[in-house]
C-alpha positions in Angstrom: 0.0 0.0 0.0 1.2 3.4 -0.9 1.6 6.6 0.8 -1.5 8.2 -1.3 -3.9 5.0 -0.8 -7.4 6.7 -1.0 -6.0 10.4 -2.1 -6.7 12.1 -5.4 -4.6 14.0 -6.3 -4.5 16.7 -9.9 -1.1 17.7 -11.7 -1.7 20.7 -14.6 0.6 20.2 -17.7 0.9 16.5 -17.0 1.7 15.8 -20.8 5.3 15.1 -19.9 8.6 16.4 -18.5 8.0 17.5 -14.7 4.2 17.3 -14.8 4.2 13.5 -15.9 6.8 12.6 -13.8 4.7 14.2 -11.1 1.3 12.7 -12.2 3.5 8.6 -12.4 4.7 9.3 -9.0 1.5 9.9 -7.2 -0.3 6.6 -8.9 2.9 4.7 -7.9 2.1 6.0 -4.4 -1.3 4.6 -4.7 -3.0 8.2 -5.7 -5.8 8.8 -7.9 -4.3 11.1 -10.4 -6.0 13.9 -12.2 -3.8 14.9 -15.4 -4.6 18.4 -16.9 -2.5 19.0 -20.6 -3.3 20.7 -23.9 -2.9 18.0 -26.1 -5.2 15.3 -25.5 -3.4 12.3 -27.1 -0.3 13.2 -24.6 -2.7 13.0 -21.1 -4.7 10.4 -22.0 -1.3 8.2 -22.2 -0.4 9.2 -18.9 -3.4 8.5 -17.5 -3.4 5.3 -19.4 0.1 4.6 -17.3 -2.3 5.3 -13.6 -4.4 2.7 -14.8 -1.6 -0.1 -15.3 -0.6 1.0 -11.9 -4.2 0.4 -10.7 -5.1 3.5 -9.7 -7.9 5.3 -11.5 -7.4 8.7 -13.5 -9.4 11.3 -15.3 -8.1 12.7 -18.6 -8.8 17.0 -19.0 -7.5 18.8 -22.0 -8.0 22.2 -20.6 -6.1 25.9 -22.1 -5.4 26.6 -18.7 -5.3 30.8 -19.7 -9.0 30.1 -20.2 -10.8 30.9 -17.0 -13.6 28.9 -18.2 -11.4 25.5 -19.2 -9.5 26.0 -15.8 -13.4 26.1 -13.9 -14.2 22.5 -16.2 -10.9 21.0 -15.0 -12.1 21.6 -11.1 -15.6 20.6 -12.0 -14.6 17.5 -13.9 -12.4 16.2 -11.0 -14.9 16.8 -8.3 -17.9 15.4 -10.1 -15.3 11.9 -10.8 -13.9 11.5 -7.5 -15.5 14.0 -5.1 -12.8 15.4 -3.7 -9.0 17.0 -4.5 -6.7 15.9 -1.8 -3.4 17.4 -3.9 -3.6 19.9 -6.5 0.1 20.7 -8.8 0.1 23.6 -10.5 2.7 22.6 -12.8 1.5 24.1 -16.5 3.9 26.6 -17.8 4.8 28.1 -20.8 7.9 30.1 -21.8 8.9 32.6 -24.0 11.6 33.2 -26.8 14.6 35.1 -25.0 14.1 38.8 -26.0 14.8 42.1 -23.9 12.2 43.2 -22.4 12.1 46.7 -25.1 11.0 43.8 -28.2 8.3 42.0 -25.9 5.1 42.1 -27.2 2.2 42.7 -24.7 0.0 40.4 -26.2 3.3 37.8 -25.7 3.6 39.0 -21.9 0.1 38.5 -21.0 -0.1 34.8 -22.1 2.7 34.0 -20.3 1.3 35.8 -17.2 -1.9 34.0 -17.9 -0.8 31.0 -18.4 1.9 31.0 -15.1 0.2 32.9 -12.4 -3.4 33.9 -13.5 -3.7 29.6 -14.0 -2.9 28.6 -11.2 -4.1 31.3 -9.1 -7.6 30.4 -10.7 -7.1 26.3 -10.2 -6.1 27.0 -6.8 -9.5 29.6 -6.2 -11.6 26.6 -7.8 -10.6 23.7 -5.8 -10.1 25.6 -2.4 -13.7 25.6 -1.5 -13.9 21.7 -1.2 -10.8 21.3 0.4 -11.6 23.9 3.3 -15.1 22.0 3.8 -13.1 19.2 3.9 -10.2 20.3 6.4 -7.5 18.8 3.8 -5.4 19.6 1.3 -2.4 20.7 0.0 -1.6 23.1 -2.8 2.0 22.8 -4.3 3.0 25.4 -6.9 5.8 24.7 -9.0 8.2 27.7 -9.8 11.5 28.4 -10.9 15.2 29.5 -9.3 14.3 32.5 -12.5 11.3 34.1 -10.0 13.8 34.3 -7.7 16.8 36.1 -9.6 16.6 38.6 -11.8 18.0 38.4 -15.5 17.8 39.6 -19.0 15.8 38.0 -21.9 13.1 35.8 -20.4 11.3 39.2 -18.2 8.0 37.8 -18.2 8.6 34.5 -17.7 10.3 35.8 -14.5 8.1 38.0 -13.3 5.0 35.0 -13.5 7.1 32.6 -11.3 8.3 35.4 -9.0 4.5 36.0 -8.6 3.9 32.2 -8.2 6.4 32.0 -5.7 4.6 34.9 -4.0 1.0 33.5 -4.5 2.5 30.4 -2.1 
């Protein structure tokens, strides 16, 4: 038995790298995992791994700069298993390195959407349950760049800086 027997747990950008690695750890722990990606082919095979594993899983393809795809992913998780015991917000995008004087605005803003607005949103939709519940844990994955300054990824910076601040 696992450390996560009878937990379910959600992992945003769970299509691969981190987030995968994330969602295959919990199931292997005995968690019901929750994997939130973009490209639907990509989550469904992860969740396709949970299920060797045994554990069950739920599938979202979500745009998680969408408020309303981000409100589905909550509601879709809490109508399959009733409850969020873990929620990863993992999803990130990143920019081409530019100076900050070349940056589009319309290039800043997804990021920011997509890095802080996200998970800041997940984290407002699932928060609810989890208080009537008295359980549950939030984990916010950032980067050493919100923490020190440099040239040519600004806004990529800046939304993990705020992420760092939002935990």
């Amino acid at each position: 038995m696992g450390r996560l027997e009878g937990r379910t747990a959600m992992v945003t950008g769970a299509s691969r790298g981190i987030g995968k690695a994330i969602a295959l750890a919990f199931a292997a722990e005995g968690a019901d995992v929750v994997a939130t990606a973009r490209t639907t082919n990509a989550v469904d095979a992860v969740i396709g791994q949970c299920r060797q594993m045994g554990r069950d899983g739920l599938a979202v393809t979500a745009d998680l700069s969408i408020e309303k795809d981000i409100q589905r992913v909550a509601d879709e998780a809490l109508r399959k298993f009733a409850r969020l015991d873990i929620v990863v917000n993992n999803a990130a995008i990143i920019h081409p390195h530019m100076n900050l004087v070349d940056f589009a605005a319309d290039l800043w803003r997804q990021v920011i959407e997509v890095n802080l607005i996200g998970p800041a949103l997940l984290t407002k939709a699932v928060l609810p349950e989890m208080i009537k519940n008295r359980s549950g844990k939030i984990i916010n994955i950032s980067s050493i760049g919100g923490r020190k300054g440099g040239k040519g990824r600004s806004a990529y910076r800046a939304a993990k800086a705020g992420l760092i601040s939002l935990t």
